[in-house]
mmCIF file of the N, C-alpha and C atoms, coordinates in Angstrom:
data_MODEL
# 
_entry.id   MODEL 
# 
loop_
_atom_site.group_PDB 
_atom_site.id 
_atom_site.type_symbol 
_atom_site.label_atom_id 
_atom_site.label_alt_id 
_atom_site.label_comp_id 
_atom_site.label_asym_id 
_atom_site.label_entity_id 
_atom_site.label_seq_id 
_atom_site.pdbx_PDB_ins_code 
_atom_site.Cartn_x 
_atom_site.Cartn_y 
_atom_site.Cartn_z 
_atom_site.occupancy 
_atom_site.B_iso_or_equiv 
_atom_site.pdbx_formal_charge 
_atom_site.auth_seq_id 
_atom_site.auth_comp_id 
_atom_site.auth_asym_id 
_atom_site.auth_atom_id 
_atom_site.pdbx_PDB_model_num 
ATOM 1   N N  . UNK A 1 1  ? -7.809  -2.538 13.060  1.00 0.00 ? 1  UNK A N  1 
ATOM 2   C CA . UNK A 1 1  ? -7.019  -2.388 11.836  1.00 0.00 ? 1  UNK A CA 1 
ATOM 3   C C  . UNK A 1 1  ? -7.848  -2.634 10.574  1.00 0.00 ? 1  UNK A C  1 
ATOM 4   N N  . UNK A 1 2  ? -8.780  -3.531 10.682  1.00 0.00 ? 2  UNK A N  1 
ATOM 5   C CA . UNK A 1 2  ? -9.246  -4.027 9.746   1.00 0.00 ? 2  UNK A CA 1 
ATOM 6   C C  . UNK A 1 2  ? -10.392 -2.950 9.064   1.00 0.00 ? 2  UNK A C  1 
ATOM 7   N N  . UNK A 1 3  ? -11.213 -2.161 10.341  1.00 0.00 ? 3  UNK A N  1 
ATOM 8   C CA . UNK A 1 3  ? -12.197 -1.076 9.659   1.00 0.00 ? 3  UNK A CA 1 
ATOM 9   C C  . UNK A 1 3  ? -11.219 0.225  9.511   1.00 0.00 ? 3  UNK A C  1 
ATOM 10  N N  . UNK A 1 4  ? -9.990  0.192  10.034  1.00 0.00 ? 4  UNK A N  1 
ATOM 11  C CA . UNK A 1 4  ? -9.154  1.730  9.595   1.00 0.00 ? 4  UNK A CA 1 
ATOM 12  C C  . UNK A 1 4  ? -9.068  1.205  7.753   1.00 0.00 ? 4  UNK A C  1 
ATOM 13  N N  . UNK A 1 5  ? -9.036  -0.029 7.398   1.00 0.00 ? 5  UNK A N  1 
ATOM 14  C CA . UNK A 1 5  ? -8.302  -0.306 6.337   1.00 0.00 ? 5  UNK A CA 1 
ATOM 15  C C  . UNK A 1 5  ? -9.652  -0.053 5.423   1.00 0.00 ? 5  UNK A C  1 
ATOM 16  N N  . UNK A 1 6  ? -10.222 -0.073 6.161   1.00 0.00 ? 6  UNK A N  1 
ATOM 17  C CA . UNK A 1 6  ? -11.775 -0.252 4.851   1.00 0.00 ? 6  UNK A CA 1 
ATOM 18  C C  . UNK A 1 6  ? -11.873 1.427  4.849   1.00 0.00 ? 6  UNK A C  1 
ATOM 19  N N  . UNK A 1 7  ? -12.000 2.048  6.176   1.00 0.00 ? 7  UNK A N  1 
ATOM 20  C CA . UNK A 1 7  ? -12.491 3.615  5.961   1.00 0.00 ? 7  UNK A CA 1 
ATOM 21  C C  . UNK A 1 7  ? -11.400 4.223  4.939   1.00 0.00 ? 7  UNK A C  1 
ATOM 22  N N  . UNK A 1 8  ? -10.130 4.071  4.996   1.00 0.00 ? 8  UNK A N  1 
ATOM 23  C CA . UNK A 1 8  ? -9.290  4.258  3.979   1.00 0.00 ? 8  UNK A CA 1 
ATOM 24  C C  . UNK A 1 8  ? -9.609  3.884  2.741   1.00 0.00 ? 8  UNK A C  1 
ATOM 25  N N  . UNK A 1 9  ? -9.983  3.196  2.342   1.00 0.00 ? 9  UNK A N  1 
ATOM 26  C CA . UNK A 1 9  ? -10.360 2.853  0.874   1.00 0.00 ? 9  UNK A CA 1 
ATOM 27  C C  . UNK A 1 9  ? -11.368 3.249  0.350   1.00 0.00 ? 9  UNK A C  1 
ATOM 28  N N  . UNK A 1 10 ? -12.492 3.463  1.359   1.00 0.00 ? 10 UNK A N  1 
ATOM 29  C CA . UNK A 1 10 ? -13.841 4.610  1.249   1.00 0.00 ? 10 UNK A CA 1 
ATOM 30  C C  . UNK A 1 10 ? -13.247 5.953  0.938   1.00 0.00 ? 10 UNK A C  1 
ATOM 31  N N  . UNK A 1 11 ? -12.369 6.528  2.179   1.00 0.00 ? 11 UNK A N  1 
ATOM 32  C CA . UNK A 1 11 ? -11.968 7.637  1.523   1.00 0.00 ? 11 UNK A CA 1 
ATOM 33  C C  . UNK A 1 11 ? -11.476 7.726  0.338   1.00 0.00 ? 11 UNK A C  1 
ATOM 34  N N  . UNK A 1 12 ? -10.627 6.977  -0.478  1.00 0.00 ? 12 UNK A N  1 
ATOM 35  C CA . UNK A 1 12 ? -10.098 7.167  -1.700  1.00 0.00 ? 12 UNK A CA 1 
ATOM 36  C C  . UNK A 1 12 ? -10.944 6.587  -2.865  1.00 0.00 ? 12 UNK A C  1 
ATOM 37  N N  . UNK A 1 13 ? -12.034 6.244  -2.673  1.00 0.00 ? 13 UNK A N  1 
ATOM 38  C CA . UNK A 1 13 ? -13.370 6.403  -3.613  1.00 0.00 ? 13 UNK A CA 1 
ATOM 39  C C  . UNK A 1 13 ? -14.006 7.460  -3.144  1.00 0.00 ? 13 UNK A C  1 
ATOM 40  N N  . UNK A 1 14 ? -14.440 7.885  -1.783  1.00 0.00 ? 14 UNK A N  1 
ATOM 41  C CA . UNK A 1 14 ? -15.311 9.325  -2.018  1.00 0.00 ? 14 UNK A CA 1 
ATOM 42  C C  . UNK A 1 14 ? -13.998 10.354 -3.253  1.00 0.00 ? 14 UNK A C  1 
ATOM 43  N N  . UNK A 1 15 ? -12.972 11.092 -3.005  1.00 0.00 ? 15 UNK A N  1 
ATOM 44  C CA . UNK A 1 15 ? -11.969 11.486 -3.785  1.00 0.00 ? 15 UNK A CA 1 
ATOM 45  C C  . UNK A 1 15 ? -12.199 11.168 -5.345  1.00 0.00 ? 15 UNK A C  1 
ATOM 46  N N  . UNK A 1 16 ? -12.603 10.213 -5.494  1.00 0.00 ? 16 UNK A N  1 
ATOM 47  C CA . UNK A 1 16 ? -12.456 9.940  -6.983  1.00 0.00 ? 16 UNK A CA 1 
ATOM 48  C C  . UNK A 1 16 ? -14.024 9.930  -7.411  1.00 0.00 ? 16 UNK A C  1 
ATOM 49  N N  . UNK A 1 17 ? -14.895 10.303 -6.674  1.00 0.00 ? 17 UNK A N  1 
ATOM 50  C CA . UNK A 1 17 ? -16.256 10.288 -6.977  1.00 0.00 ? 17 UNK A CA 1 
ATOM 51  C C  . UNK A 1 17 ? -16.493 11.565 -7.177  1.00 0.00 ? 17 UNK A C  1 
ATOM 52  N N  . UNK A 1 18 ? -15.578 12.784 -5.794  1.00 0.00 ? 18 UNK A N  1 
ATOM 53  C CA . UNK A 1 18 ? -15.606 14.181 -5.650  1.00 0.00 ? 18 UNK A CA 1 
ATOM 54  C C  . UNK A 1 18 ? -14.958 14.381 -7.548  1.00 0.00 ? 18 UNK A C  1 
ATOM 55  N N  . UNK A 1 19 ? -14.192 13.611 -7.851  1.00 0.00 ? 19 UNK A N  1 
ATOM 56  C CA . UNK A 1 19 ? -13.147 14.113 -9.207  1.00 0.00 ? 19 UNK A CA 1 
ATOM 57  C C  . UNK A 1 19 ? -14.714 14.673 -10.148 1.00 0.00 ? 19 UNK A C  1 
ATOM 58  N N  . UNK A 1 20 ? -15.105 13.073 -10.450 1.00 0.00 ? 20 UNK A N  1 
ATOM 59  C CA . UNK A 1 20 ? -16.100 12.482 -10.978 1.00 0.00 ? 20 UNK A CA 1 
ATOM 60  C C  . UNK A 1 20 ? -17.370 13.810 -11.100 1.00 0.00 ? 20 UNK A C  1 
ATOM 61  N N  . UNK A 1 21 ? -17.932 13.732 -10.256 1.00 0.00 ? 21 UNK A N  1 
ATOM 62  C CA . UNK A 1 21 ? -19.053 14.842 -10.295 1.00 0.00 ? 21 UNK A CA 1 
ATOM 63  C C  . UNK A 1 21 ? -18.617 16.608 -10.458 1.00 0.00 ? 21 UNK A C  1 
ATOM 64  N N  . UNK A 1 22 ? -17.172 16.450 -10.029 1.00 0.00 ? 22 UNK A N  1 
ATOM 65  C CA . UNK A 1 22 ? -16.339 17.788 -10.692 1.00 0.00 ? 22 UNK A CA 1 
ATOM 66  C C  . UNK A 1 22 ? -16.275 18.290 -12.192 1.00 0.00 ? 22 UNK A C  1 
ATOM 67  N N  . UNK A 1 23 ? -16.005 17.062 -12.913 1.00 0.00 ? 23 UNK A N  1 
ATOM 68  C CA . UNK A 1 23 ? -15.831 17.130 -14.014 1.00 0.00 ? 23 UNK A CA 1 
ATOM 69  C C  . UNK A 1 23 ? -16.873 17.493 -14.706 1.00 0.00 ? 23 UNK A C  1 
ATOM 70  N N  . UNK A 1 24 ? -18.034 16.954 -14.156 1.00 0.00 ? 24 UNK A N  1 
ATOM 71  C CA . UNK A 1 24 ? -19.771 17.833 -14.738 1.00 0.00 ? 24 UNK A CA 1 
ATOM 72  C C  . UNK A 1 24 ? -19.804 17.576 -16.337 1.00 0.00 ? 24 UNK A C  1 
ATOM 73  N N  . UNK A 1 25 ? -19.222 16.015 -16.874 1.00 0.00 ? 25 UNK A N  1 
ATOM 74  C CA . UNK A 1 25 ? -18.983 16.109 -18.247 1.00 0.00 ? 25 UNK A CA 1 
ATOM 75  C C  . UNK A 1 25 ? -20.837 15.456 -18.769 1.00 0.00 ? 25 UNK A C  1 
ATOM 76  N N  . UNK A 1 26 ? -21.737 14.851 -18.016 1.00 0.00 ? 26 UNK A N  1 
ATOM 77  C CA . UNK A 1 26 ? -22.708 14.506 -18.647 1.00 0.00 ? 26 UNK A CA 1 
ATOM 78  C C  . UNK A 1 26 ? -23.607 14.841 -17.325 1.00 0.00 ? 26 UNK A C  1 
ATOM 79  N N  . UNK A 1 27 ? -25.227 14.200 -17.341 1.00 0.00 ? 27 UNK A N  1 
ATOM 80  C CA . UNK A 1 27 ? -26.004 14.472 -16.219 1.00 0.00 ? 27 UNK A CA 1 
ATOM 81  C C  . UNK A 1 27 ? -25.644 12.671 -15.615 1.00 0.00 ? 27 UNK A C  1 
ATOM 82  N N  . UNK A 1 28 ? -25.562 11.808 -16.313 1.00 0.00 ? 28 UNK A N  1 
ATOM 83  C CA . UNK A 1 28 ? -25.530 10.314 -15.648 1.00 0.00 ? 28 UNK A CA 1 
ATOM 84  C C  . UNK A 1 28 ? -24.222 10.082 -15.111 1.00 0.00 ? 28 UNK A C  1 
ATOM 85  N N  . UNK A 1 29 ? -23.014 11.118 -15.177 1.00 0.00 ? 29 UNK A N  1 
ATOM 86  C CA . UNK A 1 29 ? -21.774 10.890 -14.507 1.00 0.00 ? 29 UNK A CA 1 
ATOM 87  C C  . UNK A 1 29 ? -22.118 11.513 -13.383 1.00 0.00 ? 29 UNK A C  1 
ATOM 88  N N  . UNK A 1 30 ? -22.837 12.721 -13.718 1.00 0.00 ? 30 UNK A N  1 
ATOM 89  C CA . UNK A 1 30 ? -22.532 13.664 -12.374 1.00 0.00 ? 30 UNK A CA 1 
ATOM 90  C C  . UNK A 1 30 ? -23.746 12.931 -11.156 1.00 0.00 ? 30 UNK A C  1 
ATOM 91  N N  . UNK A 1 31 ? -25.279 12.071 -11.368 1.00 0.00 ? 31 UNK A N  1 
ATOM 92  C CA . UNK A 1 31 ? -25.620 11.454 -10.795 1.00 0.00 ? 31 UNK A CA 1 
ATOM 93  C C  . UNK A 1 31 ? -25.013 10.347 -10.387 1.00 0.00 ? 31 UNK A C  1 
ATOM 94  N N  . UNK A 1 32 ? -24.351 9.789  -11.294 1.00 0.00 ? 32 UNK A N  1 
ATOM 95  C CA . UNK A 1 32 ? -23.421 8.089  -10.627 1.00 0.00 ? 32 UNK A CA 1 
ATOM 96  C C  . UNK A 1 32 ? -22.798 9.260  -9.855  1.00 0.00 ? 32 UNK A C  1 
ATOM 97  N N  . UNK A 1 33 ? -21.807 9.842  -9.732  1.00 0.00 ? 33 UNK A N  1 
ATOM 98  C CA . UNK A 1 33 ? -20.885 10.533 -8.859  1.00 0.00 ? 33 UNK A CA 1 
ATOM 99  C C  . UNK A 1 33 ? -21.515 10.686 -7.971  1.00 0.00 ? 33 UNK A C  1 
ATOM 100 N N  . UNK A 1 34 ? -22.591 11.472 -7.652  1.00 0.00 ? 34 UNK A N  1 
ATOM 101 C CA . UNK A 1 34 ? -23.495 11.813 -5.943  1.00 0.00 ? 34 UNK A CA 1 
ATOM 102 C C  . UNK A 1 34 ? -23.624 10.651 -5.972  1.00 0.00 ? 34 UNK A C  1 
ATOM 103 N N  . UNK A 1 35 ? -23.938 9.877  -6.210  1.00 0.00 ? 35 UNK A N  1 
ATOM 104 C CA . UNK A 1 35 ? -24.176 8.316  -5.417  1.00 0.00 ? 35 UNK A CA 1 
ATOM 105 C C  . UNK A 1 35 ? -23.368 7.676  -5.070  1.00 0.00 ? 35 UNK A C  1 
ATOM 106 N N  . UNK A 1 36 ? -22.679 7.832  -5.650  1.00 0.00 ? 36 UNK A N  1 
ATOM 107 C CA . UNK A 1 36 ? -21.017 7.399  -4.987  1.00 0.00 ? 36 UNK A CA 1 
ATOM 108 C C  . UNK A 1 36 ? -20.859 8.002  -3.936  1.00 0.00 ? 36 UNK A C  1 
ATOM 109 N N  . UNK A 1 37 ? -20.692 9.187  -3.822  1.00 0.00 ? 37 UNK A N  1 
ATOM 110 C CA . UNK A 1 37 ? -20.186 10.485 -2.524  1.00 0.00 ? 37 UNK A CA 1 
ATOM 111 C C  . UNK A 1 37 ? -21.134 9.955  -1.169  1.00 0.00 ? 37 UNK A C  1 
ATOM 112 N N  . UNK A 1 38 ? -22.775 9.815  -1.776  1.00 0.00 ? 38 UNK A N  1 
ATOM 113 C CA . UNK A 1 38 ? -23.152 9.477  -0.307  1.00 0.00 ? 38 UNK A CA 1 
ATOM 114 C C  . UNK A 1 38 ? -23.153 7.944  0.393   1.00 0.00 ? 38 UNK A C  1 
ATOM 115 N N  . UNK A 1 39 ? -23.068 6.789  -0.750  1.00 0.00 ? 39 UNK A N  1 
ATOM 116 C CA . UNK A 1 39 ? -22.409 6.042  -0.930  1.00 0.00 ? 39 UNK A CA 1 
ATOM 117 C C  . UNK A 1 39 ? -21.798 4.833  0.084   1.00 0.00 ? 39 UNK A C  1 
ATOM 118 N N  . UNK A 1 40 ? -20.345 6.102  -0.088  1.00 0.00 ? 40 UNK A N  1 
ATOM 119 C CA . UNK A 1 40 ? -19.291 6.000  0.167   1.00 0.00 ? 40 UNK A CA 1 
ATOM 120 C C  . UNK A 1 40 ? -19.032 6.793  1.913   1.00 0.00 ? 40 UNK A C  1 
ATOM 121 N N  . UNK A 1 41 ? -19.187 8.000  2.028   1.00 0.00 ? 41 UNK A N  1 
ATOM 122 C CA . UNK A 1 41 ? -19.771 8.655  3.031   1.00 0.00 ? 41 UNK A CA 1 
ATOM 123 C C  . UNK A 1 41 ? -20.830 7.955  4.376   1.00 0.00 ? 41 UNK A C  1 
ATOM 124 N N  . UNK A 1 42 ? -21.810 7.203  3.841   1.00 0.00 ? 42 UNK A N  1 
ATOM 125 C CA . UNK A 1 42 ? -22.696 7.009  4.753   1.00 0.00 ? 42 UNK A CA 1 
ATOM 126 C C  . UNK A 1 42 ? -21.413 5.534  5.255   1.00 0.00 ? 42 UNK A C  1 
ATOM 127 N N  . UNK A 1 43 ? -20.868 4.942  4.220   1.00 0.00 ? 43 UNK A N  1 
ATOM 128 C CA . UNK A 1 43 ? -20.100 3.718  4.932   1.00 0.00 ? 43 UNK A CA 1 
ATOM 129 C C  . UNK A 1 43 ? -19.130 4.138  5.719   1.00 0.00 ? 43 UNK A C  1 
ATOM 130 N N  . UNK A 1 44 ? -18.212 5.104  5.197   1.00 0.00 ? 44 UNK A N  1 
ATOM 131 C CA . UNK A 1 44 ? -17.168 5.382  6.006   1.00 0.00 ? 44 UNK A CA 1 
ATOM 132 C C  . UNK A 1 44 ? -17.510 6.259  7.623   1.00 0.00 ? 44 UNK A C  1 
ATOM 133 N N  . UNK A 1 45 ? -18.837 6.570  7.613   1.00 0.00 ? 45 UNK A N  1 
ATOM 134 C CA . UNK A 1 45 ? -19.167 6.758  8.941   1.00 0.00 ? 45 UNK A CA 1 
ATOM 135 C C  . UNK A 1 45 ? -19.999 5.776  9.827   1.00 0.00 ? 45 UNK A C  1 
ATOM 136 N N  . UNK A 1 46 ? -20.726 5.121  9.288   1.00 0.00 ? 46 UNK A N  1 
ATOM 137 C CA . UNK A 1 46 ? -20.788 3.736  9.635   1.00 0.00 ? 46 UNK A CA 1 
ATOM 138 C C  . UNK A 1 46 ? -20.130 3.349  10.166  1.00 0.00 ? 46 UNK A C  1 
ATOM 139 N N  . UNK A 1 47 ? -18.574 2.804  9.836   1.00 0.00 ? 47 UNK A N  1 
ATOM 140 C CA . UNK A 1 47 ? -17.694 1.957  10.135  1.00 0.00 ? 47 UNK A CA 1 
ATOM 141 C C  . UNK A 1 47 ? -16.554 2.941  10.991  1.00 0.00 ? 47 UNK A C  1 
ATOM 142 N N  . UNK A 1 48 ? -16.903 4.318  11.216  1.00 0.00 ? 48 UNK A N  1 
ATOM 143 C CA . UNK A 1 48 ? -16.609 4.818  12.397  1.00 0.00 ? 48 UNK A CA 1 
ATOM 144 C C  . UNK A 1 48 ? -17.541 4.697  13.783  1.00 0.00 ? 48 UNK A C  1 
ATOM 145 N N  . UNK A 1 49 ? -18.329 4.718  13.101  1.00 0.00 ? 49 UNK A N  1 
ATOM 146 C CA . UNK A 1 49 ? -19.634 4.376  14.561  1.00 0.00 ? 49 UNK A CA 1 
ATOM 147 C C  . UNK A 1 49 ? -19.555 3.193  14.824  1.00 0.00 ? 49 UNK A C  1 
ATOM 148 N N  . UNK A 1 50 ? -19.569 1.979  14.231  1.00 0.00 ? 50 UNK A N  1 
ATOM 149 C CA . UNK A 1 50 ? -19.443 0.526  14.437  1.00 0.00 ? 50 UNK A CA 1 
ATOM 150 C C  . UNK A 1 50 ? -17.982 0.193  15.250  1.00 0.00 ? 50 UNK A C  1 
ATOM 151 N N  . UNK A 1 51 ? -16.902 1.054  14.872  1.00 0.00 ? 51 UNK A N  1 
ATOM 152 C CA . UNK A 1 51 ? -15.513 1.260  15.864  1.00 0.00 ? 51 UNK A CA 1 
ATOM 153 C C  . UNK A 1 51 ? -15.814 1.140  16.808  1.00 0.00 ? 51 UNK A C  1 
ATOM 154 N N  . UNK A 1 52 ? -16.353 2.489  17.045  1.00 0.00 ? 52 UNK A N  1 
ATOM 155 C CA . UNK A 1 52 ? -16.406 3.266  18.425  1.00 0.00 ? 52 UNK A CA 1 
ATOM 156 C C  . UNK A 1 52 ? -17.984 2.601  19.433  1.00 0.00 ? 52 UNK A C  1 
ATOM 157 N N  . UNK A 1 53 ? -18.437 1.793  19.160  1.00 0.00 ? 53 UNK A N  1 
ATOM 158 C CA . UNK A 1 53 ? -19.015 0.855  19.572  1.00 0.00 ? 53 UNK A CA 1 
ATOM 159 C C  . UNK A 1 53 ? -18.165 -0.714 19.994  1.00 0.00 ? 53 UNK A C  1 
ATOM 160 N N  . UNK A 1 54 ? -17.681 -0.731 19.391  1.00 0.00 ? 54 UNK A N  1 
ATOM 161 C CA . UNK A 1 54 ? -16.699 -1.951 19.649  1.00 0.00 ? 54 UNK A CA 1 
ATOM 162 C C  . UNK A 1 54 ? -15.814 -1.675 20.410  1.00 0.00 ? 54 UNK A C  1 
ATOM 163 N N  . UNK A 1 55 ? -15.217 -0.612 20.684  1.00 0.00 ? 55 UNK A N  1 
ATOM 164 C CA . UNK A 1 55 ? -14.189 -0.273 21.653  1.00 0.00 ? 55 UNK A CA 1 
ATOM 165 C C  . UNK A 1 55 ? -14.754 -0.150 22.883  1.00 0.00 ? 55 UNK A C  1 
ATOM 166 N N  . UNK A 1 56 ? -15.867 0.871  23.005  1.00 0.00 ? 56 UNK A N  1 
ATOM 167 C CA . UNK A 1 56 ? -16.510 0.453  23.949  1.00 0.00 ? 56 UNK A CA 1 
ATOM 168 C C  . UNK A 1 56 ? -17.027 -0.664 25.136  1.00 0.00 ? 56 UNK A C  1 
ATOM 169 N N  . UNK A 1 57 ? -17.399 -1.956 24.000  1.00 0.00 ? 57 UNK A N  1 
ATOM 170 C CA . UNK A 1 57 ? -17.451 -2.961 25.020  1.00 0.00 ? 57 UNK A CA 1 
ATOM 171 C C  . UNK A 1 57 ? -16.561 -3.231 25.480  1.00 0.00 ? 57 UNK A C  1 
ATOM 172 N N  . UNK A 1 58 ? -15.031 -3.062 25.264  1.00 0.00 ? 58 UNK A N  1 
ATOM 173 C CA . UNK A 1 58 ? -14.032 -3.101 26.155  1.00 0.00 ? 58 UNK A CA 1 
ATOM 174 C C  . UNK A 1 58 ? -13.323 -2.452 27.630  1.00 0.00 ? 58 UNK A C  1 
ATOM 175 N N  . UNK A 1 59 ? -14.100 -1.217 27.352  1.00 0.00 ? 59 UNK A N  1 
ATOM 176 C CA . UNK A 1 59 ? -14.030 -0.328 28.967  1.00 0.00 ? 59 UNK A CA 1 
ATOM 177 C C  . UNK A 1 59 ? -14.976 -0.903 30.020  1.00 0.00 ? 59 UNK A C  1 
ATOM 178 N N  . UNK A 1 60 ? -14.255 -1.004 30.715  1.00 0.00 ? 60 UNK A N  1 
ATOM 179 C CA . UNK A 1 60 ? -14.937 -1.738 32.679  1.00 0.00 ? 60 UNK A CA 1 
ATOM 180 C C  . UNK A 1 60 ? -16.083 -0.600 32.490  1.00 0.00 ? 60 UNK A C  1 
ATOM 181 N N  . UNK A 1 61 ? -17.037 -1.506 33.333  1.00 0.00 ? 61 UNK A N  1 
ATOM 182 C CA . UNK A 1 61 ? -18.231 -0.628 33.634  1.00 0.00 ? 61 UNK A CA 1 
ATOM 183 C C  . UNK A 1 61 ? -18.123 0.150  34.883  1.00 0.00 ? 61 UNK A C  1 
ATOM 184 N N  . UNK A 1 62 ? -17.357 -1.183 35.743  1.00 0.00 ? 62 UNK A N  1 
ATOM 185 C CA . UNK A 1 62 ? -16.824 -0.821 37.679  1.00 0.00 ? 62 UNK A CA 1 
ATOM 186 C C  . UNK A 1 62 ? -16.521 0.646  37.622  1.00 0.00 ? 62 UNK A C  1 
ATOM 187 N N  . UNK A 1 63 ? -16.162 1.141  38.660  1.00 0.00 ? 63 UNK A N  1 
ATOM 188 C CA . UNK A 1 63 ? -15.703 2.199  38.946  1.00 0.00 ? 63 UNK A CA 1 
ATOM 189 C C  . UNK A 1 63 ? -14.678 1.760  39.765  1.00 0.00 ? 63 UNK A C  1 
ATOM 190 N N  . UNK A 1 64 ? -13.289 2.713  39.283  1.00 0.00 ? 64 UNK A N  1 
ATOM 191 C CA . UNK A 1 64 ? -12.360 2.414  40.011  1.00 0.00 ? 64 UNK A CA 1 
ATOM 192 C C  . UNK A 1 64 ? -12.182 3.002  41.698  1.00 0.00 ? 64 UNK A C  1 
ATOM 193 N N  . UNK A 1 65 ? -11.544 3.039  42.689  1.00 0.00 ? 65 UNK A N  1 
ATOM 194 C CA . UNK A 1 65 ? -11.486 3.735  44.032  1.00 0.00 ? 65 UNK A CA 1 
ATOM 195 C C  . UNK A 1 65 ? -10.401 4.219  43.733  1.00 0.00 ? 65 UNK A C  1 
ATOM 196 N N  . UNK A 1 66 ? -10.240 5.483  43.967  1.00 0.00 ? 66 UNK A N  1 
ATOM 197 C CA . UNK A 1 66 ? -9.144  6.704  43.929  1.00 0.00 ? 66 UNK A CA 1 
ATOM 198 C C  . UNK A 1 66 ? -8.010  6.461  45.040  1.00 0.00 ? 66 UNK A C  1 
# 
């Protein structure tokens, strides 16, 4: 629950970073903006890979008999 809650909040800063570098109003917005995007991006997949590692150590290694 706790990394769904963070990737959620990443997503709604990448969104407002995508606004950000949309708007193309100077060159130091539209650079803060890509830095934000990858940012934001490299965490929110991070903390999908760091999941799906953690769930992992929870599946038996055994093999079950059919």
């Amino acid at each position: 629950p706790l990394m769904s809650l963070t990737n959620a909040l990443d997503a709604i800063a990448v969104v407002g970073a995508i606004v950000l570098v949309g708007q193309h109003e100077n060159t130091l917005a539209f650079v803060l903006g890509m830095l934000a995007v990858i940012a934001a991006t490299s965490n929110i997949v991070g903390g999908f890979l760091l999941t799906d590692r953690m769930l992992k150590m929870f599946k038996t290694s055994r093999r079950t008999r059919p």
